[in-house]
N, C-alpha and C positions, 0 to 999 in steps of 0.2 A: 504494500500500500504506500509505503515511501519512497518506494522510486515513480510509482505512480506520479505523485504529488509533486515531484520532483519536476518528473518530465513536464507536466501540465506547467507547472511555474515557469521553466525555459521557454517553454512554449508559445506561453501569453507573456512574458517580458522581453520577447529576442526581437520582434518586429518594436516594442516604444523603445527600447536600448539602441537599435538603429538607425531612428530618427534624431538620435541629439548628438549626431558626429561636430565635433568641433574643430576648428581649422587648428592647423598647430601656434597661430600667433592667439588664438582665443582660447585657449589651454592654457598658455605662457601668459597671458593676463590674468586667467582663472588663480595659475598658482600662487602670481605675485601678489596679489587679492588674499589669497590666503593667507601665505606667509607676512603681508603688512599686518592682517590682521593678527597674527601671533606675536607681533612688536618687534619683527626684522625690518631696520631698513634698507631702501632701496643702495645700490654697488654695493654691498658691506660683507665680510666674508659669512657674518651668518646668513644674510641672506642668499649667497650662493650656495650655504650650505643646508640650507632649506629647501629649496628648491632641487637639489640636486637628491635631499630623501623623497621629495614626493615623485621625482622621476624613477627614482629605484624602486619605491611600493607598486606604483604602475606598474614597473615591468614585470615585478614578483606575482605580483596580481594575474598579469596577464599568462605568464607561464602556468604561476596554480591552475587556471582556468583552462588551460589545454590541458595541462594532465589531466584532471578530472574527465574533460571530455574524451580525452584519447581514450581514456579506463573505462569510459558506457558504452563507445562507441565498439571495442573487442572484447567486449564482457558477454558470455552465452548469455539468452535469452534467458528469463526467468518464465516459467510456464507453472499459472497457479491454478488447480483445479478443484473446484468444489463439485462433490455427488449428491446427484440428486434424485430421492431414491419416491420412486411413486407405485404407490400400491395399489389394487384395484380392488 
């Protein structure tokens, strides 16, 4: 029932997760956005050094999430069968 749920949630989240591609200079604004708001400022080594973890979670991110999918994707099928027994 939980890979069920699973797949249903990919399912309905992969087509709105494709619509908010962001260009890479609207990304690089997103982050500095963030990072000002965590009190780096702007050229300052911490803020390069801020920036430079949220491109490393990205990428972490992005990797976990292929593994994951490479693992459903060559995983045997799960076949769940319920009997159903009728009497006359």
């Amino acid at each position: 029932m939980r890979l069920h749920r699973l797949i249903l949630a990919a399912a309905l989240v992969g087509p709105l997760a494709a619509c908010q591609t962001l260009t890479p200079e609207e990304r690089r604004a997103a982050d500095e956005r963030t990072c000002a708001g965590y009190g780096f400022r702007p050229n300052t080594e911490g803020m390069a050094r801020c920036l430079l973890d949220i491109d490393l979670n990205r990428s972490a991110d992005a990797r976990a999430f292929q593994a994951r999918t490479d693992r459903m994707m060559w995983a045997p099928p799960v076949v769940v069968e319920r009997r159903v027994i009728i009497r006359r």
